[in-house]
Phi, psi and omega in degrees: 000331197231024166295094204089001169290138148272128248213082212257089197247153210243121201241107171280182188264139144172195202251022159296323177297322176326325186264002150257036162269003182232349173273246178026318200261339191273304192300331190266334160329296198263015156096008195285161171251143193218119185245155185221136144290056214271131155272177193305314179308324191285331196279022160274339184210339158251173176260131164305350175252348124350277198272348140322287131006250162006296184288307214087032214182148182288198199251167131259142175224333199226158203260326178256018165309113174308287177320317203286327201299313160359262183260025148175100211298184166254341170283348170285305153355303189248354216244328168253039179267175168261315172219162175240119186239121145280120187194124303006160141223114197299154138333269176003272183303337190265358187267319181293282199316296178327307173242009140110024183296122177213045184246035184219161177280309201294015165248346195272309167318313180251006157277350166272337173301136186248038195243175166288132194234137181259174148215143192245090177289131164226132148210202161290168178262002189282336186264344175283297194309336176297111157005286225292315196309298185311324192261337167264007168280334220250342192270335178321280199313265211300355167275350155126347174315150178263159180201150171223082184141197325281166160303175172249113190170182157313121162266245160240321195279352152104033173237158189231118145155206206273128180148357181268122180301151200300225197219181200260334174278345177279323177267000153311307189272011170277323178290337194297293194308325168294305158339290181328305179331305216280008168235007154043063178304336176242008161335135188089334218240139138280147206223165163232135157218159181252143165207171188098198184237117173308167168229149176231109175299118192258293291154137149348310217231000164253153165220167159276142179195184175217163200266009197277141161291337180092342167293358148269333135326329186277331191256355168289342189245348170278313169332295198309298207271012158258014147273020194084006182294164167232123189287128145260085166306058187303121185240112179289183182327112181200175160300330205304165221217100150310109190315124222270151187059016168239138172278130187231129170231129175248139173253196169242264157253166186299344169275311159309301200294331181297279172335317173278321184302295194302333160283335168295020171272159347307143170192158192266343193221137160216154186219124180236085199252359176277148179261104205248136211295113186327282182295129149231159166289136167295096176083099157276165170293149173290313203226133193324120171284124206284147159273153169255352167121333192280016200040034156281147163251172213257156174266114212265076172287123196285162156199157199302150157240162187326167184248105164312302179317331206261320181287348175289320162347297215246020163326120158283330163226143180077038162277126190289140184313342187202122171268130186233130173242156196253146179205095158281137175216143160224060167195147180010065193338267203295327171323287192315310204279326187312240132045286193278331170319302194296320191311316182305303165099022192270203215248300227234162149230130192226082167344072212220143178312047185276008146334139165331125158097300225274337165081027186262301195312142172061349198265164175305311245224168177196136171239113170282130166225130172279115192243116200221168168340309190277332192164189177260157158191123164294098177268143186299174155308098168239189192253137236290325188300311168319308183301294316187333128336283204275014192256294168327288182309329168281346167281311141332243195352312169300300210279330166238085176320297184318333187298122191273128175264336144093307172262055186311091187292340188275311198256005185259339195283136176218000000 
C-alpha cells in the first residue's frame, strides 16, 4: 500500500522519539522512502546519525542552513512528500502547528504544506490532560490534520496514564489508511455507523445513560471514509471534534438513533459501535420529578428500546451488504459475543473487555476480538484509532477480495 510513497517524517523532542527508529525501519520495510526532519529537541534523544543510518537520506535540522536551503529547500521538503508524520509530536510543536508558530524548520515546513499530515502525540500525561493541549489538538483535528494516539500506560517519567505514543506498527497502519484514499477501496459503498451513548429521559433534567465517549465510533467512521466511503456518523451525546468528510446527525436516544439510521438507507456497510441504552421509561415526566418527604423513590417503569443491530440485521429488503456489531462485555467476553452474533444476526461482532479497571469505556486504547462466520481472531492491545484502521481495512477487503488489508493484528503485534 505505501510501496513507493514518500513519507516526510518530523521527530519533535520528548524520550518517545526512540520508537520512531523503528518507525523508519517498519515504513523502508514496506517500501516507503523516509527523508526526516530532527528537531533540537528531538536530537536530545535520538542522534542525526541514528536516524541518518536508518532513512538512507540526510537528515534536516536547521532552518537556515545555507547548505541544506540549497540542495533542498523547506518548501521542497514538503512539497515531494507524500505525507507529512509527525512522531512524536510534542506539545510544544503541536501549539506552534496549532497557532500558525514558524521559527523552527519543522513548525515552518508545515505550516507551508499542502500535503496530509498525521500527528502521534506523546507527553505527560498531566500536559495532554491541560485545557490548552487539549484545545490545540482539537483545532489540529478541525483543520483537517490525522491523529493516532495516545496510548494509555506507563510512561517514562513514572506516571500511568494517557500520553504515550502509539507504538510504530499503529502508526503505520494509520499511515497505510491515509495513503490508502488515493486508491479509494472503498469508493463508491456507502456506510452507517453509530456511535456513543444514547440519553433516556426520566425527567426534563434526568437520564438514562452509559459511560461510552463515542471515540471509538468516531474514528471508525473517520477510517471509513479515509477509505473513501461515504459516512453517516449517527452520534448520540459526545464531545468528540466531528470527523472530517463525514455526514454526522446528532441524537439523543434510541429511538432517534433508530430513525436516523433507517434514513441513511440504502448503505452497503453498517457498523453499531454506540453503546445504546437497553431500558427507557415508560412516559417521561412532564415537569422535573420532586422528592416528597417520604424517603421513597418514585417508580421509574423500563421498557425495552429498540434493537438497532438486530433490526439493520434482520431488514427483508435493503439490508446493507455487511453489518457490524459491537458486544461490550466484562465477563466471558468472546462466549457472550459469540451468542449475541447469532441473536442478531448480524455478519461480524466485535467484541471488547469493558469491565472495572480495564479504562475502555472513555478511554484511549481497546483490545478487540472479531467474531465472524469463519472464526474468531483476538487482536492486541491497540489505541482506538489503530482498532479502527484495522477494522476499516478488513472491510475494504470483504468487499474486495483482491484488496490486500495488509495490517494484520494477530501476527504483526510485536
Amino acid at each position: 500500500m505505501i510501496t513507493g510513497k514518500s513519507i516526510l517524517l518530523i521527530i519533535s523532542g520528548g524520550i518517545a522519539a526512540y520508537k520512531s527508529l523503528d518507525l523508519i525501519r517498519r515504513l523502508k520495510e514496506r517500501g516507503a522512502s523516509v527523508r526526516c526532519v530532527l528537531t533540537d529537541g528531538g536530537a536530545q534523544f535520538v542522534t542525526p546519525l541514528s536516524v541518518a543510518a536508518l532513512s538512507e537520506d540526510a537528515v534536516y535540522q536547521d532552518l537556515f542552513s545555507l547548505k541544506d536551503e540549497s540542495e533542498m529547500g523547506h518548501i521542497r521538503l514538503s512539497r515531494e512528500a507524500d505525507l507529512l508524520v509527525v512522531a512524536p509530536a510534542s506539545a510544544d510543536l503541536m501549539a506552534k502547528m496549532a497557532n500558525g508558530h514558524a521559527n523552527d524548520l519543522a513548525s515552518t515546513i508545515l505550516l507551508a504544506t499542502d500535503k496530509p499530515v498525521l500527528i502521534a502525540p506523546a507527553m505527560n500525561t498531566r500536559m495532554w490532560d491541560h485545557p490548552a493541549t487539549r484545545r490545540n489538538f482539537q483545532t489540529l483535528l478541525q483543520d483537517g490534520l490525522h491523529a493516532i494516539g495516545p496510548g494509555a500506560g506507563d510512561l517514562a517519567c513514572g506516571e500511568v496514564g494517557s500520553g504515550r505514543m502509539s507504538e510504530p506498527l499503529e502508526i503505520v497502519a494509520a499511515i497505510e489508511g491515509i495513503l490508502s484514499d488515493t486508491d479509494a477501496p472503498l469508493k463508491g459503498r456507502r456506510a452507517i455507523v453509530t456511535s456513543g451513548p444514547t440519553y433516556e429521559a426520566i425527567d426534563p433534567v434526568r437520564y438514562l445513560a452509559n459511560r461510552s465517549s463515542g471515540k471509538q465510533g468516531h474514528a471508525i467512521a473517520a477510517a471509513l471514509a479515509d477509505l473513501g466511503a461515504e459516512v453517516v456518523l449517527v452520534a448520540g451525546p459526545n464531545s468528540l471534534v466531528d470527523p472530517a468528510g463525514v455526514t454526522v446527525r446528532d441524537i439523543e436516544s434510541a429511538d432517534q438513533m433508530l430513525a436516523a439510521c433507517e434514513s441513511a438507507l440504502p448503505a452497503d456497510i453498517a457498523v453499531c459501535a454506540a453503546a445504546v441504552a437497553d431500558w427507557r421509561v415508560a412516559g417521561e415526566a412532564e415537569q422535573k420529578m420532586k422528592k416528597d418527604g417520604s424517603g421513597q423513590p418514585p417508580a421509574l417503569n423500563l421498557v425495552e428500546n429498540p434493537d438497532i443491530l438486530a433490526t439493520l440485521s434482520q431488514l427483508n429488503g435493503g439490508r446493507p451488504g455487511l453489518v457490524v456489531g459491537f458486544a461490550a462485555e466484562t465477563e466471558t467476553v468472546v462466549a457472550h459475543a459469540r451468542k449475541k452474533r447469532a441473536r442478531k444476526g448480524c455478519d461480524w461482532i466485535v467484541a471488547n473487555d469493558v469491565g472495572a479497571g480495564t479504562g475502555v469505556m472513555g478511554g484511549d486504547q481497546n483490545t478487540v476480538h472479531l467474531i465472524t462466520a469463519q472464526g474468531e481472531e483476538n487482536w492486541p492491545t491497540m489505541a482506538k484509532d489503530a482498532v479502527a484502521i484495522a477494522l476499516a481495512r478488513r472491510i475494504a477487503q470483504f468487499f474486495d477480495a483482491g484488496f490486500d488489508a495488509d495490517f494484520d493484528a494477530n501476527s504483526d503485534a510485536e
